[in-house]
Each structure stands twice: as structure tokens, then as C-alpha cells.
N, CA, C and O atoms as CSV, one atom per row, in Angstrom:
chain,resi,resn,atom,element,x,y,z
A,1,UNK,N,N,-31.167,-7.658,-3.520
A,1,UNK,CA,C,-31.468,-6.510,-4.344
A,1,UNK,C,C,-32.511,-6.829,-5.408
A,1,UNK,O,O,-33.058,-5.998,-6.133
A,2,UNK,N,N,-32.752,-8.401,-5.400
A,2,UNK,CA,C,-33.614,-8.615,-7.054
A,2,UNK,C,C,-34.814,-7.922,-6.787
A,2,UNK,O,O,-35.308,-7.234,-7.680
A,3,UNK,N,N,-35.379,-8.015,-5.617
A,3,UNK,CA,C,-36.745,-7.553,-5.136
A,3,UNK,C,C,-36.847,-6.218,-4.640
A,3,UNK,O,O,-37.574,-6.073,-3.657
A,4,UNK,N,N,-36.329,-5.305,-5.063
A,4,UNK,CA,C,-36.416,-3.904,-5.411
A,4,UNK,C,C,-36.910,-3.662,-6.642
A,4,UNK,O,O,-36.670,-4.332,-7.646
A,5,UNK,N,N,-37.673,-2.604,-6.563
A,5,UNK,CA,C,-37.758,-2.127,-7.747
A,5,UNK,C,C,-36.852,-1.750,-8.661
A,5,UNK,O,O,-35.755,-1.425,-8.206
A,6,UNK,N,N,-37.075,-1.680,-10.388
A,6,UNK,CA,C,-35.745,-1.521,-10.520
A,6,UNK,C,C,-35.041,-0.609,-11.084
A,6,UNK,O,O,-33.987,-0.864,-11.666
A,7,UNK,N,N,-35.609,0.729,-10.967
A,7,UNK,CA,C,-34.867,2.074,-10.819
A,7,UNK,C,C,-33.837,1.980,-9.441
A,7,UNK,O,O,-32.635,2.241,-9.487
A,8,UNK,N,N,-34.547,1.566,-8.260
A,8,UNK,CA,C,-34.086,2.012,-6.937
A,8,UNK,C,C,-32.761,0.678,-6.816
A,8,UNK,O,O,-31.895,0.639,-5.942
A,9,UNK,N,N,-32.926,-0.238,-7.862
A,9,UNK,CA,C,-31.784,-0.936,-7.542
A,9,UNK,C,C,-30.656,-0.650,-8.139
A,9,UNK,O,O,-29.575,-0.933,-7.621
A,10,UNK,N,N,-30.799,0.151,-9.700
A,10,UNK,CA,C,-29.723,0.524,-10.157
A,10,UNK,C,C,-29.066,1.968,-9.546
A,10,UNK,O,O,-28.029,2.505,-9.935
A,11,UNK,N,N,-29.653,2.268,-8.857
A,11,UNK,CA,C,-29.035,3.580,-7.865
A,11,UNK,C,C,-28.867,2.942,-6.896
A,11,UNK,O,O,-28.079,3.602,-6.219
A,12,UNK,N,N,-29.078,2.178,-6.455
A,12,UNK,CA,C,-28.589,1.665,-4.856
A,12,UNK,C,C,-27.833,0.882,-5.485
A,12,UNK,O,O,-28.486,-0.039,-4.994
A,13,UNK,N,N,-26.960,0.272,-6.203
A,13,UNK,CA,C,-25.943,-0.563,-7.348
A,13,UNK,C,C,-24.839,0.357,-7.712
A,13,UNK,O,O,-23.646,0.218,-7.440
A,14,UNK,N,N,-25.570,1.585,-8.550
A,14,UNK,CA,C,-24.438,2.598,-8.815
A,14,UNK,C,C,-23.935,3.328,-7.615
A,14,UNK,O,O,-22.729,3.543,-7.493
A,15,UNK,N,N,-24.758,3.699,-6.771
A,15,UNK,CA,C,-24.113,4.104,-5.121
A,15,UNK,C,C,-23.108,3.512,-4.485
A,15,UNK,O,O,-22.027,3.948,-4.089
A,16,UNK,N,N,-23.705,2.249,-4.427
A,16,UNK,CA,C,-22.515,1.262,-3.761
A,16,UNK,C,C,-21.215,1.046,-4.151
A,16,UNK,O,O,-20.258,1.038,-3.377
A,17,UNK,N,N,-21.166,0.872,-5.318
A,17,UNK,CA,C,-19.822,0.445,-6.685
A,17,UNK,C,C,-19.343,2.057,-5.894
A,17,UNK,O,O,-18.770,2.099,-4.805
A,18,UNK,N,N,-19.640,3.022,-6.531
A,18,UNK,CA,C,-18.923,4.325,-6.448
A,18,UNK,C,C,-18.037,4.372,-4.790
A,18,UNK,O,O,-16.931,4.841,-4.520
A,19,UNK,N,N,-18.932,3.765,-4.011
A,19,UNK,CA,C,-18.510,4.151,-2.509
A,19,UNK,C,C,-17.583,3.350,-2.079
A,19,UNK,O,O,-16.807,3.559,-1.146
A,20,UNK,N,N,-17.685,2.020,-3.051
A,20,UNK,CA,C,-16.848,0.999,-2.492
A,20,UNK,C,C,-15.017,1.219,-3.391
A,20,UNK,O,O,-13.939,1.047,-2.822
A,21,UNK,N,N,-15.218,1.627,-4.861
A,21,UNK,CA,C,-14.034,2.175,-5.637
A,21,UNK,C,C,-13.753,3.592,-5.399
A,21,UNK,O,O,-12.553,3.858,-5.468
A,22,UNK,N,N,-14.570,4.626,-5.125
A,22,UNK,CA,C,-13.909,5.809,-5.032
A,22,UNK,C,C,-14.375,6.584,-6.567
A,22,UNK,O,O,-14.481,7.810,-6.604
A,23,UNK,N,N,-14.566,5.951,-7.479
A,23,UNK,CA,C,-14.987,6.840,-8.726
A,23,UNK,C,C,-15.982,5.454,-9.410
A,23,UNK,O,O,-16.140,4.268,-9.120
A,24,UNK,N,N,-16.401,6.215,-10.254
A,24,UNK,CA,C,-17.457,5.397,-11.628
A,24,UNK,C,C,-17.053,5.495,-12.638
A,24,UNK,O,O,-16.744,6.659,-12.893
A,25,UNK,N,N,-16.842,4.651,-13.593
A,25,UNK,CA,C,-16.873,4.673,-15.302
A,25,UNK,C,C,-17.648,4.821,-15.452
A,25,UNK,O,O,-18.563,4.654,-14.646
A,26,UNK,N,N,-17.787,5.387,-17.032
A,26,UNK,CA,C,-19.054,5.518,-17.544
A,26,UNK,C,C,-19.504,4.458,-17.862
A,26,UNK,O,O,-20.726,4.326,-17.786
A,27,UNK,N,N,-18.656,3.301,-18.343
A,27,UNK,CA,C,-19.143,1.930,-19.064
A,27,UNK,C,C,-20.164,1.141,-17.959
A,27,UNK,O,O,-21.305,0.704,-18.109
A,28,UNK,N,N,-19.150,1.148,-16.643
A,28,UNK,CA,C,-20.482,0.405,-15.720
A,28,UNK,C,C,-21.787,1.656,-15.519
A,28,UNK,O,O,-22.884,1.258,-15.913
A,29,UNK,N,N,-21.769,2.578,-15.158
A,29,UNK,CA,C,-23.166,3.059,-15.983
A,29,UNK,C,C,-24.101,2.525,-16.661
A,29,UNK,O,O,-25.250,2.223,-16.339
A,30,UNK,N,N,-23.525,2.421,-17.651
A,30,UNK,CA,C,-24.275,2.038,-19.028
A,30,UNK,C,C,-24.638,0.268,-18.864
A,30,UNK,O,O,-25.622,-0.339,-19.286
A,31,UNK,N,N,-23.501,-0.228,-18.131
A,31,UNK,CA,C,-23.823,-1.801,-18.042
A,31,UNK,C,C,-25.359,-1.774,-17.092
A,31,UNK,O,O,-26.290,-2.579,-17.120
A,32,UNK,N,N,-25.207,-0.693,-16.391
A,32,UNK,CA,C,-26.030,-0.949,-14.979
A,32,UNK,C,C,-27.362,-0.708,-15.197
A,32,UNK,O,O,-28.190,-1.300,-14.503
A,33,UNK,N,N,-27.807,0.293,-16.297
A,33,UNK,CA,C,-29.143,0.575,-17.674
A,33,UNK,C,C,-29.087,-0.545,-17.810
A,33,UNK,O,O,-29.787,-1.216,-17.051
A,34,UNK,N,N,-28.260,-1.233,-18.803
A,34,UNK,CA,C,-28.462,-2.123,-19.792
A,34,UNK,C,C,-28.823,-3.385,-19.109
A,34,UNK,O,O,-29.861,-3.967,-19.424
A,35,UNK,N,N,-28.141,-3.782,-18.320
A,35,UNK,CA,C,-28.351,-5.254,-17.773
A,35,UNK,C,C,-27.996,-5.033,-16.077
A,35,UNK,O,O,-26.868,-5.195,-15.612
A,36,UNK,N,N,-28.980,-4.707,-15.422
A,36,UNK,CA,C,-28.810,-4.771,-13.926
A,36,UNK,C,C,-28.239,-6.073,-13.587
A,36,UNK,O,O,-27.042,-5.952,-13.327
A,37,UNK,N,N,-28.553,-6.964,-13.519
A,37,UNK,CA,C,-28.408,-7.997,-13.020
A,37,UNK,C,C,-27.241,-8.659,-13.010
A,37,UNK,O,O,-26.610,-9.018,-12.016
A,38,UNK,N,N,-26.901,-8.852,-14.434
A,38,UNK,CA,C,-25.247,-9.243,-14.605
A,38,UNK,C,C,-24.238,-8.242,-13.966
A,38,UNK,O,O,-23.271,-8.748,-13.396
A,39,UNK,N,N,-24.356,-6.720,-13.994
A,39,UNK,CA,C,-23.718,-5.912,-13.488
A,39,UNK,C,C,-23.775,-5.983,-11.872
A,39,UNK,O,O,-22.828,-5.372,-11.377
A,40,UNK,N,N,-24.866,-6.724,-10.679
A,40,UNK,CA,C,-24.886,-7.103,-9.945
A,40,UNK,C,C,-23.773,-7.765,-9.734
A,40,UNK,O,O,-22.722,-7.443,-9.180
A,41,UNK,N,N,-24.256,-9.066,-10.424
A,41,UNK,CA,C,-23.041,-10.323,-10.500
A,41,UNK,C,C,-21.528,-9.988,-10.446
A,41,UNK,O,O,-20.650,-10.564,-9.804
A,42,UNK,N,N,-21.419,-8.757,-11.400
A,42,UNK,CA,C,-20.013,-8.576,-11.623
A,42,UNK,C,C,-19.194,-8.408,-10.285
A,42,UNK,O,O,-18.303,-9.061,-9.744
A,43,UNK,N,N,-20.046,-6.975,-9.915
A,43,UNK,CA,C,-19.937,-6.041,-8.627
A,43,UNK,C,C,-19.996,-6.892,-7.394
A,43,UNK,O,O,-19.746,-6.394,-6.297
A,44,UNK,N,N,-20.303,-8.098,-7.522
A,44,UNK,CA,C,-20.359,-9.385,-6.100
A,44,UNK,C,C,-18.810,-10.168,-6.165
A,44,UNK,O,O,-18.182,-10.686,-5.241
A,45,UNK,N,N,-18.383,-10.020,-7.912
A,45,UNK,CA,C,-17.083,-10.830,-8.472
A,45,UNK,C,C,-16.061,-10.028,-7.938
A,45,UNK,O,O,-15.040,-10.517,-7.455
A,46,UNK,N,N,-16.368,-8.356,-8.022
A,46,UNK,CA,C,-15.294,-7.468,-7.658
A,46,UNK,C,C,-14.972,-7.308,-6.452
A,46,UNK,O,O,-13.861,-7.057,-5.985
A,47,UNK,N,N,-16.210,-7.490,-5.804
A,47,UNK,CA,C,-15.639,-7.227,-4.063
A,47,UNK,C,C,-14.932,-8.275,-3.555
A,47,UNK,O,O,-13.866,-8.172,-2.948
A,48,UNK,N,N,-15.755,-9.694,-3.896
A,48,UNK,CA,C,-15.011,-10.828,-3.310
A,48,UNK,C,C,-13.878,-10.666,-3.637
A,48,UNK,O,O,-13.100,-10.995,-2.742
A,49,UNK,N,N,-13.212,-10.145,-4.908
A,49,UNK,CA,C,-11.530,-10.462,-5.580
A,49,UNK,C,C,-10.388,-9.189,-4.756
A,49,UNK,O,O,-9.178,-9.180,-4.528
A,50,UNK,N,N,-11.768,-7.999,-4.437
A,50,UNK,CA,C,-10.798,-6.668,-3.891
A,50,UNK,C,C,-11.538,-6.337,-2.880
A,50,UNK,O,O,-11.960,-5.211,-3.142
A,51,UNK,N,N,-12.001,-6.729,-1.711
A,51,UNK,CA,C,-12.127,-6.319,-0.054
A,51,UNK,C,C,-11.057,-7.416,0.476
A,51,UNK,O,O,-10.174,-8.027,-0.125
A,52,UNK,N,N,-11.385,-7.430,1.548
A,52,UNK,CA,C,-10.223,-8.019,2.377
A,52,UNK,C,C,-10.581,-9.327,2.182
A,52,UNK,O,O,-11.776,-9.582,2.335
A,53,UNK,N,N,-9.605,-10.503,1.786
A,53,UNK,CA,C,-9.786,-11.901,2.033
A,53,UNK,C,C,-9.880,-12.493,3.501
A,53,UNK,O,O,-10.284,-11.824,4.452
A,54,UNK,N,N,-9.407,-14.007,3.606
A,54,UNK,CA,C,-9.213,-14.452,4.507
A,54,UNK,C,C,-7.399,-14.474,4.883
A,54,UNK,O,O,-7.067,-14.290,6.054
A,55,UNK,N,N,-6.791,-14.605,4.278
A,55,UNK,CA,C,-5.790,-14.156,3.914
A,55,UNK,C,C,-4.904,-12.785,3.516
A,55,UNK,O,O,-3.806,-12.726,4.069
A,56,UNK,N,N,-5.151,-12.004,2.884
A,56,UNK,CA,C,-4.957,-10.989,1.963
A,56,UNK,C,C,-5.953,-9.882,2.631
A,56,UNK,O,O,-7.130,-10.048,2.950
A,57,UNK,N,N,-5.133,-8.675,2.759
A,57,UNK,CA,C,-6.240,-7.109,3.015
A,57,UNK,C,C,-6.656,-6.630,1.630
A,57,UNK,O,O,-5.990,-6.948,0.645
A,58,UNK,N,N,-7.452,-6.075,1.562
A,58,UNK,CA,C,-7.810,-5.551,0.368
A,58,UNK,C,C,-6.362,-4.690,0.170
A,58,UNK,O,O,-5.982,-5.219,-0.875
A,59,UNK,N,N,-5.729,-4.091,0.375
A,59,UNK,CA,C,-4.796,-3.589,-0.093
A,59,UNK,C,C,-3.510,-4.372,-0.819
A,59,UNK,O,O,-2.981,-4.037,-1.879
A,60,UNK,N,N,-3.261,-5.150,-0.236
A,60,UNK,CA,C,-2.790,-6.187,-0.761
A,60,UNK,C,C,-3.181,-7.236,-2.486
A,60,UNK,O,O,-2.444,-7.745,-3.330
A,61,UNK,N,N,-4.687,-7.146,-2.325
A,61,UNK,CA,C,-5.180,-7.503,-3.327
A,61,UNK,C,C,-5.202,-6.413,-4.445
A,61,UNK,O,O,-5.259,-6.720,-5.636
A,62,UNK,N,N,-5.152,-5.083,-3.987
A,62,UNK,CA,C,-5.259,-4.392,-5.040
A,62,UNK,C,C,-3.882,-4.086,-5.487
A,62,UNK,O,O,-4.032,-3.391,-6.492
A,63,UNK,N,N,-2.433,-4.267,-5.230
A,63,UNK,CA,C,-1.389,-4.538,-5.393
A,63,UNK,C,C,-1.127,-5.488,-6.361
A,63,UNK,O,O,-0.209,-5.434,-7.180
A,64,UNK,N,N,-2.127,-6.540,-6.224
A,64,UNK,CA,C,-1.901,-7.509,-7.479
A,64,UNK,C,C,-2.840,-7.163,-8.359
A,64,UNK,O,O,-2.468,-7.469,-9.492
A,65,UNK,N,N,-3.648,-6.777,-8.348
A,65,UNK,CA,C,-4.620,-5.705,-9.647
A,65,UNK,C,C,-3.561,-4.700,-9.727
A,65,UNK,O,O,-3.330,-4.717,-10.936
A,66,UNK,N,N,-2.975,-4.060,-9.351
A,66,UNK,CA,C,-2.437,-2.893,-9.678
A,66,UNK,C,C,-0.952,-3.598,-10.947
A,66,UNK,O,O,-0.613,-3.171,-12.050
A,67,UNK,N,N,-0.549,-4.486,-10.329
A,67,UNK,CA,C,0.817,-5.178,-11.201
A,67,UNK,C,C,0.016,-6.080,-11.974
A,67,UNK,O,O,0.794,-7.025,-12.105
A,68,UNK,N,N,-0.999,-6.384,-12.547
A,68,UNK,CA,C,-1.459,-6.779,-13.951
A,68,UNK,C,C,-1.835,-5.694,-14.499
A,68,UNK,O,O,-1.349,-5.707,-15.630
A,69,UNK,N,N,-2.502,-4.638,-14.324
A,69,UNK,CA,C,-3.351,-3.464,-14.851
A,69,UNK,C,C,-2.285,-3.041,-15.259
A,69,UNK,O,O,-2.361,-2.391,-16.301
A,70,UNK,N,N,-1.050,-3.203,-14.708
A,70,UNK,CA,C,0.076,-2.466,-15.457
A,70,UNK,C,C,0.710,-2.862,-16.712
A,70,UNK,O,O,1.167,-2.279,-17.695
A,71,UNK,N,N,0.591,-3.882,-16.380
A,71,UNK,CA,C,1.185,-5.640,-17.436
A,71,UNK,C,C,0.361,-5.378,-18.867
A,71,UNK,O,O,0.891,-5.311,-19.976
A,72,UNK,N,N,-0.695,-5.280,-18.650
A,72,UNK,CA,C,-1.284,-4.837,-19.659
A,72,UNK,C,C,-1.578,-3.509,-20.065
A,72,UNK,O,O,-2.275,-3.375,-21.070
A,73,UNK,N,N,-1.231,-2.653,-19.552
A,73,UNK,CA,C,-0.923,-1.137,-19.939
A,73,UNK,C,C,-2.476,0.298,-20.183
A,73,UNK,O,O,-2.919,1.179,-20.921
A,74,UNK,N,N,-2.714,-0.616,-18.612
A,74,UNK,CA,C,-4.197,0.322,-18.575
A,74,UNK,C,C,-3.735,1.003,-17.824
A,74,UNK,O,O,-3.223,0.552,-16.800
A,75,UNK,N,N,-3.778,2.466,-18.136
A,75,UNK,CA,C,-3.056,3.709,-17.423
A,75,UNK,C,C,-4.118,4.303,-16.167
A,75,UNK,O,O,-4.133,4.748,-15.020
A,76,UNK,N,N,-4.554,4.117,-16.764
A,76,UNK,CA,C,-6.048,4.813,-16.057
A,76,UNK,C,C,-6.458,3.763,-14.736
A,76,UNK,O,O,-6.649,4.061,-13.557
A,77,UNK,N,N,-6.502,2.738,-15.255
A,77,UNK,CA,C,-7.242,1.459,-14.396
A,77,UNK,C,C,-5.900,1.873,-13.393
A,77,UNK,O,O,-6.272,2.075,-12.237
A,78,UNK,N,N,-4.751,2.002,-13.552
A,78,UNK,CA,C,-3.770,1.908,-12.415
A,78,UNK,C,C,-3.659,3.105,-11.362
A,78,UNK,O,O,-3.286,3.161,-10.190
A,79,UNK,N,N,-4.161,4.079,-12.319
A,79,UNK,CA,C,-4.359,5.119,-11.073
A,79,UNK,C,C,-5.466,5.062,-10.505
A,79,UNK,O,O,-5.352,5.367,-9.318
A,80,UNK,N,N,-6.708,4.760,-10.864
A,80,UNK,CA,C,-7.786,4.497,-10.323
A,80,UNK,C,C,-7.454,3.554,-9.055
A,80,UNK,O,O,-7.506,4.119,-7.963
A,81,UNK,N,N,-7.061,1.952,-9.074
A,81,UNK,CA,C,-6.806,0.971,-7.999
A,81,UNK,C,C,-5.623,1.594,-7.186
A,81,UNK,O,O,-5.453,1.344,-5.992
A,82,UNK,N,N,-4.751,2.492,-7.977
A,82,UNK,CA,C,-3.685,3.270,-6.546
A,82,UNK,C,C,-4.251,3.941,-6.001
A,82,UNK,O,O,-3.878,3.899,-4.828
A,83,UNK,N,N,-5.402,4.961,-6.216
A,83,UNK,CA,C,-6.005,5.759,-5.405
A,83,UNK,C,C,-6.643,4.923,-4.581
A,83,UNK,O,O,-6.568,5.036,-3.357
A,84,UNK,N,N,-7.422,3.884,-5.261
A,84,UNK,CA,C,-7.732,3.476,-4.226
A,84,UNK,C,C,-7.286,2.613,-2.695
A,84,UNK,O,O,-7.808,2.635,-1.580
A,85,UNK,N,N,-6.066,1.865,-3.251
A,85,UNK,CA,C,-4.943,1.161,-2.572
A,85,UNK,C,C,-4.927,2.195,-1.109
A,85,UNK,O,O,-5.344,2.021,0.036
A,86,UNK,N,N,-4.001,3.690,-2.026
A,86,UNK,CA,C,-4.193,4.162,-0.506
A,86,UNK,C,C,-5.285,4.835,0.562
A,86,UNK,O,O,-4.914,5.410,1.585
A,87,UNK,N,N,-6.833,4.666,0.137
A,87,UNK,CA,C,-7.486,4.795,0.709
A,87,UNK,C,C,-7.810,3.678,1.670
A,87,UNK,O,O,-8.684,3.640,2.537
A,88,UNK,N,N,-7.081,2.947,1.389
A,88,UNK,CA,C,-7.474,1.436,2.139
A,88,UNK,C,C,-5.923,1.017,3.005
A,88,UNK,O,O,-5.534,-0.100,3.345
A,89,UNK,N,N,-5.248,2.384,3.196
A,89,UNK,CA,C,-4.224,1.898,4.149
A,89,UNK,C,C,-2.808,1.628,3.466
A,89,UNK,O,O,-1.819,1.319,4.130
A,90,UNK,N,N,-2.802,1.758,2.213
A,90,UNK,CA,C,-1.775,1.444,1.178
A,90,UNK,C,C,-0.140,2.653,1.457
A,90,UNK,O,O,-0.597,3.775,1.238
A,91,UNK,N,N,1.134,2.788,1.752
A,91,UNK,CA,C,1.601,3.996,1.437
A,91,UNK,C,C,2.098,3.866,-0.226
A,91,UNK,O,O,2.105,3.145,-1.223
A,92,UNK,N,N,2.392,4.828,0.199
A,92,UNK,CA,C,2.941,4.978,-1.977
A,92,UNK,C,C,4.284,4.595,-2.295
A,92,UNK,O,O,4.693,4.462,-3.448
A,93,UNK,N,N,5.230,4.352,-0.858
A,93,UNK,CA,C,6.077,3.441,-0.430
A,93,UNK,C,C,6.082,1.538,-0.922
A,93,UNK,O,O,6.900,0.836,-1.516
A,94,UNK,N,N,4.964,1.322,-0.413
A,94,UNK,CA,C,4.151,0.410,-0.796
A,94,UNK,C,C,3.894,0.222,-2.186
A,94,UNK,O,O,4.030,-0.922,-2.618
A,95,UNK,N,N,3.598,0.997,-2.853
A,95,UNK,CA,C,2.809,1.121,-3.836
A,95,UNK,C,C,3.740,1.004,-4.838
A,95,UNK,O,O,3.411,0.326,-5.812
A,96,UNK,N,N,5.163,1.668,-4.815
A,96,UNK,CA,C,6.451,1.607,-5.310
A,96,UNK,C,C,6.968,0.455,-5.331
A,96,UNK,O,O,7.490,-0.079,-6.309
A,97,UNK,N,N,6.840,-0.030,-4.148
A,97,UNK,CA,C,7.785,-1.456,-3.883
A,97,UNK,C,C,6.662,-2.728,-4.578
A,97,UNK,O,O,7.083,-3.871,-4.753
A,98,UNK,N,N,5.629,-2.448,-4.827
A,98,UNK,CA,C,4.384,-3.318,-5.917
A,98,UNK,C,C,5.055,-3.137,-6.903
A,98,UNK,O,O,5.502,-4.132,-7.475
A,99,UNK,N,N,5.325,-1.889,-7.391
A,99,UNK,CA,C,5.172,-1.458,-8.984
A,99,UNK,C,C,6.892,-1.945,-9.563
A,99,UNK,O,O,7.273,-2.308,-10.676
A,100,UNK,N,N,7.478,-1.795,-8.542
A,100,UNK,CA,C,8.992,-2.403,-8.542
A,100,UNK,C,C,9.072,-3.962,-9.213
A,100,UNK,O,O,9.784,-4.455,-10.088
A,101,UNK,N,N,7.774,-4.584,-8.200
A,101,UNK,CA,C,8.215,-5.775,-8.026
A,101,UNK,C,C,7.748,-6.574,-9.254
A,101,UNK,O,O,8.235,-7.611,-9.704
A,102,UNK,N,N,6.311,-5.602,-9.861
A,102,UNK,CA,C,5.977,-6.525,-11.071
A,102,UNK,C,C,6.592,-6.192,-12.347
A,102,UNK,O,O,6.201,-6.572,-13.451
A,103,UNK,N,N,7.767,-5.318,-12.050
A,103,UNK,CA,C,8.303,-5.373,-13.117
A,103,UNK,C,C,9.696,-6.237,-13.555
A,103,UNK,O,O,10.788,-6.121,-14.111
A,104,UNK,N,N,9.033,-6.942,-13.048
A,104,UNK,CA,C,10.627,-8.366,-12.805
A,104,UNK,C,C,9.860,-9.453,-13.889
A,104,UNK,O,O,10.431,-10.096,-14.770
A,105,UNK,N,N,8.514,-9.466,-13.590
A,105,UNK,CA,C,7.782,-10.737,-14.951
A,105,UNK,C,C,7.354,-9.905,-15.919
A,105,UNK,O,O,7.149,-10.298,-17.068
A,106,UNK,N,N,7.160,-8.499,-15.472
A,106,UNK,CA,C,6.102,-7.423,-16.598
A,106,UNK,C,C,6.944,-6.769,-17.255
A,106,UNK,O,O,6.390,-6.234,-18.216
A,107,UNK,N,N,8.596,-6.435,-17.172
A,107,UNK,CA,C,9.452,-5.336,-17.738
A,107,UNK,C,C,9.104,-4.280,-17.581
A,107,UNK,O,O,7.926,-4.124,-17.259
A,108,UNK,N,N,10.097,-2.939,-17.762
A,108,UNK,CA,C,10.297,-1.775,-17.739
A,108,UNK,C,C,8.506,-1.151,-17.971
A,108,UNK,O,O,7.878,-0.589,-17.074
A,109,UNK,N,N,8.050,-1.385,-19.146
A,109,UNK,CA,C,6.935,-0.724,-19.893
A,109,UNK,C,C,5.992,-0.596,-18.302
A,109,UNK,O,O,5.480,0.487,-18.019
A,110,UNK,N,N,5.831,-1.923,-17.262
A,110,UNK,CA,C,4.564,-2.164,-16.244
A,110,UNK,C,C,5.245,-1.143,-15.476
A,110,UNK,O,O,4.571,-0.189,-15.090
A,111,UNK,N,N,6.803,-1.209,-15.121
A,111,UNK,CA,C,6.736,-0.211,-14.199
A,111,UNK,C,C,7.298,1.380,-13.863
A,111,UNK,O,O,7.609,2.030,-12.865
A,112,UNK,N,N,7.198,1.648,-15.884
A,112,UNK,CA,C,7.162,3.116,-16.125
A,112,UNK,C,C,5.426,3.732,-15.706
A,112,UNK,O,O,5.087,4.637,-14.944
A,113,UNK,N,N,4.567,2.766,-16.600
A,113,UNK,CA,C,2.899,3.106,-16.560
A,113,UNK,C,C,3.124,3.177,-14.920
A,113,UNK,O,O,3.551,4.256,-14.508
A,114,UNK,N,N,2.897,2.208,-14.008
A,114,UNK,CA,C,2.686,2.780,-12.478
A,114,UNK,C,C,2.971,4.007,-12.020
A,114,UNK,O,O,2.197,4.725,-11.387
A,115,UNK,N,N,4.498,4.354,-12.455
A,115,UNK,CA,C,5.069,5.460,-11.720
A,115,UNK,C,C,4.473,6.574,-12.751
A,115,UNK,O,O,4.878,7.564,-12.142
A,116,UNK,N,N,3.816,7.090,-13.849
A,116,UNK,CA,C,2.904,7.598,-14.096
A,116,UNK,C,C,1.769,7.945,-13.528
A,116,UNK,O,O,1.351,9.041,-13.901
A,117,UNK,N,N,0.966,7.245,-12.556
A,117,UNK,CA,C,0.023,7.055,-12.297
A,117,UNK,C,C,0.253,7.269,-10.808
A,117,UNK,O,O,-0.427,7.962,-10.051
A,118,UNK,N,N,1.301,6.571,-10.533
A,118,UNK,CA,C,1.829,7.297,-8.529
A,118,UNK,C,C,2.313,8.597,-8.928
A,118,UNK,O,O,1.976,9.344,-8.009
A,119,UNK,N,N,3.156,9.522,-10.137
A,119,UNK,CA,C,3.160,10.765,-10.259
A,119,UNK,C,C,2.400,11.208,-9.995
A,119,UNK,O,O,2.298,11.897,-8.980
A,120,UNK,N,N,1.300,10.927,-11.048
A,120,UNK,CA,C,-0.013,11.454,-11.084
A,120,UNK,C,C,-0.861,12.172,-9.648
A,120,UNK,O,O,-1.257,13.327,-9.495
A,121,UNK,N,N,-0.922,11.281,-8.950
A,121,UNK,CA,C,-1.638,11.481,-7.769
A,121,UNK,C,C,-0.686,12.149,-7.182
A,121,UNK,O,O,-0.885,13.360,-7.285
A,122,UNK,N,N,0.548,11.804,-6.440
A,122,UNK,CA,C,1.590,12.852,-6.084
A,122,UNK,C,C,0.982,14.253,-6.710
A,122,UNK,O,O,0.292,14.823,-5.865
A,123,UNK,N,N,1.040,14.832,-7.737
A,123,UNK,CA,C,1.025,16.262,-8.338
A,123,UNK,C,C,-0.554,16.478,-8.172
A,123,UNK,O,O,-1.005,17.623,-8.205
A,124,UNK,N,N,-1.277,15.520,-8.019
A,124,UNK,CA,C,-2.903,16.337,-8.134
A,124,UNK,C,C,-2.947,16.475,-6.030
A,124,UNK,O,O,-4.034,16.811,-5.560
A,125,UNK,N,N,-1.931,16.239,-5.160
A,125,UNK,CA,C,-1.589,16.245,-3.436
A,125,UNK,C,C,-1.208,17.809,-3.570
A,125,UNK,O,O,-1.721,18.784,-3.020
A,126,UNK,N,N,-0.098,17.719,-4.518
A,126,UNK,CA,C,0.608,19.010,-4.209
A,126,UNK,C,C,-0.641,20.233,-4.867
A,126,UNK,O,O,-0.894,21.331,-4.371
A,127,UNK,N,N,-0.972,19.905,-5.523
A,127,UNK,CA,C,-1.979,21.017,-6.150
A,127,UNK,C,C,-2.844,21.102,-5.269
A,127,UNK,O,O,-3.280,22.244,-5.125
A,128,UNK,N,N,-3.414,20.073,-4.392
A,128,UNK,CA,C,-4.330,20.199,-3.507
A,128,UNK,C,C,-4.095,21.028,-1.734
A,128,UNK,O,O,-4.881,21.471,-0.897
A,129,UNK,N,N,-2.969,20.932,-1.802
A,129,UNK,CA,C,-2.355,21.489,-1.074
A,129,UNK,C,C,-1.968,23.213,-1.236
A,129,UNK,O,O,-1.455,23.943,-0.387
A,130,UNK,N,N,-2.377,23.526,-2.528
A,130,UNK,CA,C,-1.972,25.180,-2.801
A,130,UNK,C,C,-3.162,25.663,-2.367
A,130,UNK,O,O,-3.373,26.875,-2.368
């Protein structure tokens, strides 16, 4: 990508990120103005840690992003990686039995925020469904 121009790389950067998570922050936006390059870097850090390993499916990996994001009580970040979880094959079955499980090192607080956030999507199904 360095050898693009570099309008066409931060849209072919912000394209990709979006297609590969399902939504955009505004902050990587603004990272992606501000400093293409490191925001490259990042976005090379994120896929390797959340597509499929050699080991591990990406769904799987985002299961363990999903039970820290909780740990630390990012509400948002958790519905964001559940949506995406089950776009990648995840059920909400699944997603339960994650949010269950990290609350054995994380306490009650990690796995009230999840089931917030699996509500969440539950009620924006049923609305989608009217």
C-alpha cells in the first residue's frame, strides 16, 4: 500500500478495516488522516490477532476479545466484536457460553456488560424483523 498515492490509500485502508469489522470508529478515521502508516501497522496487528489463526477461527479469537472487552467494561467494543463474532459463524449460544465463561476470572460486572450487548443485538433482530 506504501506506493499508492496517498488519498487512494487511506480509502482503500478505511474500506478494508470497515469490510473486514463490519463498522468504523470515528477515532480510526481520524488516525487514518493523521498518520496513515501507523494506522496501516495497526490494521496488519488486528487482523493477524482476529482472522483465523493456525489454530484458532477467527471466531474463536474474537471470544477472547470479547471476554477482555468485557473485563474492562467497554460496552460498545463488546457489541461491536459480538456482531461481529456472529458474522463469522459465531451462535449467540456461543457467545453466552464466552460471556459465561469469562466471568469466572472477570466477575459478575464482565458478564452483566456482555449480556447487554447480546440483548442489544437480540432487540435491534426483532425490530428488524417488524
Amino acid at each position: 500500500m506504501a506506493d499508492e498515492p496517498k488519498e487512494k490509500r487511506k480509502k482503500n485502508l478505511l474500506a478494508a478495516m470497515e469490510k473486514e469489522r463490519g463498522y468504523m470508529l470515528g477515532p480510526w478515521r481520524y488516525l487514518t488522516e493523521q498518520d496513515t502508516d501507523f494506522m496501516e501497522a495497526y490494521n496488519n496487528l488486528y487482523n493477524r490477532g482476529l482472522t483465523d489463526g493456525k489454530a484458532l477461527p477467527a471466531k474463536m479469537r474474537e471470544f477472547i476479545a470479547i471476554g477482555i472487552l468485557a473485563y474492562r467494561g467497554l460496552e460498545d467494543a463488546v457489541y461491536q466484536h459480538s456482531k461481529r463474532a456472529l458474522r463469522l459463524g459465531a451462535t449467540k449460544q456461543e457467545l453466552l457460553e464466552a460471556l459465561e465463561t469469562a466471568m469466572i476470572p472477570g466477575g459478575t460486572p464482565t458478564l452483566a456488560l456482555g449480556l447487554r450487548a447480546l440483548s442489544k443485538i437480540e432487540e435491534e433482530e426483532k425490530a428488524a424483523k417488524k
